[in-house]
Short mmCIF file of the C-alpha atoms (twelve columns), coordinates in Angstrom:
data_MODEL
# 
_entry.id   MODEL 
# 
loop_
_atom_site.group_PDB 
_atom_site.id 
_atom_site.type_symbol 
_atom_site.label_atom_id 
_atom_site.label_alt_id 
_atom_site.label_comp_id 
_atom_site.label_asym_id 
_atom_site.label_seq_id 
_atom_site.Cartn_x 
_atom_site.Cartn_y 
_atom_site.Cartn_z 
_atom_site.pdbx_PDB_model_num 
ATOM 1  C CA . UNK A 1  -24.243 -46.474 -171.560 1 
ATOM 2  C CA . UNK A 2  -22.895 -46.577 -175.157 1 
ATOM 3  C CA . UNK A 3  -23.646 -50.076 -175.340 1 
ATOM 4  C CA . UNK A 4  -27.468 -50.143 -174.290 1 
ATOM 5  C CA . UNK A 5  -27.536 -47.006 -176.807 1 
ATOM 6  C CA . UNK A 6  -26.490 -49.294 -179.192 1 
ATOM 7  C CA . UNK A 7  -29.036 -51.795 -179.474 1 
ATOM 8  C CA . UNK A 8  -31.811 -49.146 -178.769 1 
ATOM 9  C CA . UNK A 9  -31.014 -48.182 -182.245 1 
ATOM 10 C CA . UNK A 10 -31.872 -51.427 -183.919 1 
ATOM 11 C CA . UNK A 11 -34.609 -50.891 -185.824 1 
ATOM 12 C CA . UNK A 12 -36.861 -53.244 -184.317 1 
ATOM 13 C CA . UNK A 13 -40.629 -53.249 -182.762 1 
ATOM 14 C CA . UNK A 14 -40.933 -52.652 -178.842 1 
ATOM 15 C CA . UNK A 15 -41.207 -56.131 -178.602 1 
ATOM 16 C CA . UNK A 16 -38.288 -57.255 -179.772 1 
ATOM 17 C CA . UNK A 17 -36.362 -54.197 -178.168 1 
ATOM 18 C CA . UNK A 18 -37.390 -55.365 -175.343 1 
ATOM 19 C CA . UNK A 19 -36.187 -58.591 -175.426 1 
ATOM 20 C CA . UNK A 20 -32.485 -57.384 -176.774 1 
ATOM 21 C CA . UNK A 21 -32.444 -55.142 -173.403 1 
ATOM 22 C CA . UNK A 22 -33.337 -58.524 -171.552 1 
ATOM 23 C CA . UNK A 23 -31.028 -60.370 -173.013 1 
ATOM 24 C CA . UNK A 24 -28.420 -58.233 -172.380 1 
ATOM 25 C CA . UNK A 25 -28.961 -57.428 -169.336 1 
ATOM 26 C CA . UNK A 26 -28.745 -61.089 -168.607 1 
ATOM 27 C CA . UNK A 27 -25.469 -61.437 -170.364 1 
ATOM 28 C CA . UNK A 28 -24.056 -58.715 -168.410 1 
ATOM 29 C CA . UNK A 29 -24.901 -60.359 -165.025 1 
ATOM 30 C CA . UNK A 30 -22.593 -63.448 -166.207 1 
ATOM 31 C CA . UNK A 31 -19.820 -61.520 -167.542 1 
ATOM 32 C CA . UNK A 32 -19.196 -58.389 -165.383 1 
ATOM 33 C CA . UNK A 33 -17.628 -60.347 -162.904 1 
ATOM 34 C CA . UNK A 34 -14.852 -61.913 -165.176 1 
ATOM 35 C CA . UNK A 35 -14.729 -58.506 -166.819 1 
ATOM 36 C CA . UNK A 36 -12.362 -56.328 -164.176 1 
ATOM 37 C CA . UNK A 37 -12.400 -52.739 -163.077 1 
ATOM 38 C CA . UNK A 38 -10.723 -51.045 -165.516 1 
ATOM 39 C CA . UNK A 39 -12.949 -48.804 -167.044 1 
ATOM 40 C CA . UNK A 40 -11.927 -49.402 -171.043 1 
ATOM 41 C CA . UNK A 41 -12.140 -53.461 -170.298 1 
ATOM 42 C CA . UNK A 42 -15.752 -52.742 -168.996 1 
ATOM 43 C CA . UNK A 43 -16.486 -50.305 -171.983 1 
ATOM 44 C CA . UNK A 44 -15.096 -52.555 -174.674 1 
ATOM 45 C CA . UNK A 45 -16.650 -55.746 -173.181 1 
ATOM 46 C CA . UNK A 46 -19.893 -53.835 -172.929 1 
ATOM 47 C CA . UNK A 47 -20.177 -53.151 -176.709 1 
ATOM 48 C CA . UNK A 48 -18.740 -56.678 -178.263 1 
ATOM 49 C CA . UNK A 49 -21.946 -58.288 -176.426 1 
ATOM 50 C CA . UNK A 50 -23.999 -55.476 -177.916 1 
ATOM 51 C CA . UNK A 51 -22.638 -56.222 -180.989 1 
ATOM 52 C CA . UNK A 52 -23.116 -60.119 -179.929 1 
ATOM 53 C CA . UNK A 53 -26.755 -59.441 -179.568 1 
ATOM 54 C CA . UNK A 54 -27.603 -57.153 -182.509 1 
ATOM 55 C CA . UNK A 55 -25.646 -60.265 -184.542 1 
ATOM 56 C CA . UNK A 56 -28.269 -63.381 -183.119 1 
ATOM 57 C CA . UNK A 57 -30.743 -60.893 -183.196 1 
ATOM 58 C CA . UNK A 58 -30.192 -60.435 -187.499 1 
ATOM 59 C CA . UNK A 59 -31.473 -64.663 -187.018 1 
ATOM 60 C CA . UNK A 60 -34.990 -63.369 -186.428 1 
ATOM 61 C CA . UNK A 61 -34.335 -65.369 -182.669 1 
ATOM 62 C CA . UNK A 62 -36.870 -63.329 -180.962 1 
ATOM 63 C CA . UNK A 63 -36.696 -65.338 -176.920 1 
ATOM 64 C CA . UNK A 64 -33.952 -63.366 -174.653 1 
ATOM 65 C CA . UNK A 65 -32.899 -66.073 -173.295 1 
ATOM 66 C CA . UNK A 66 -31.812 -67.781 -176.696 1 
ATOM 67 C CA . UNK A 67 -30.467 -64.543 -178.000 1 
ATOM 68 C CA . UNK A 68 -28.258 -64.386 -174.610 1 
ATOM 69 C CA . UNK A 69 -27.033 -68.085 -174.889 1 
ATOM 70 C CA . UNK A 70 -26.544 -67.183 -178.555 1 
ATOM 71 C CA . UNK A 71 -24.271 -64.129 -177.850 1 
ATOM 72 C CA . UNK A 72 -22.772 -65.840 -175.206 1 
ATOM 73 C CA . UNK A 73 -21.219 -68.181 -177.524 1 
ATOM 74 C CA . UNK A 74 -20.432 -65.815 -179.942 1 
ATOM 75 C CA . UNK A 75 -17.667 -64.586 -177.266 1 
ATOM 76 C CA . UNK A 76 -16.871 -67.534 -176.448 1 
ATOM 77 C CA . UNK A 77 -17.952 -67.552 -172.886 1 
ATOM 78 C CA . UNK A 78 -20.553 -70.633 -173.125 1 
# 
């Protein structure tokens, strides 16, 4: 999961981390099911909301639920 890999790099404190992982998480559940089966749709998909998330998290938004609307909108899916 190159994605998940992705934000586990941030260099953020556990709590924060953890909240990132929440909030993608989250975001996945709302846009896996728009996002196909081809593989390289779910890969690249994957890593714009990682991207998405790392962005809103630069805000210092620290609630995963924020961050998720946040990257939601950055992809234009809220």
């Amino acid at each position: 999961m190159e994605a998940k890999k992705l934000l586990g790099q941030a260099s953020y404190g556990p709590e924060m981390l953890s909240a990132l992982f929440q909030a993608f998480d989250e975001a996945w559940k709302i846009l896996a099911p728009s996002c196909g089966q081809n593989p390289l749709s779910v890969h690249a998909t994957r890593l714009k909301l990682a991207n998405a998330i790392l962005s809103v998290a630069r805000n210092n938004i620290e609630d995963a639920s924020t961050i998720r609307d946040h990257a939601l909108r950055l992809l234009g899916r809220r």
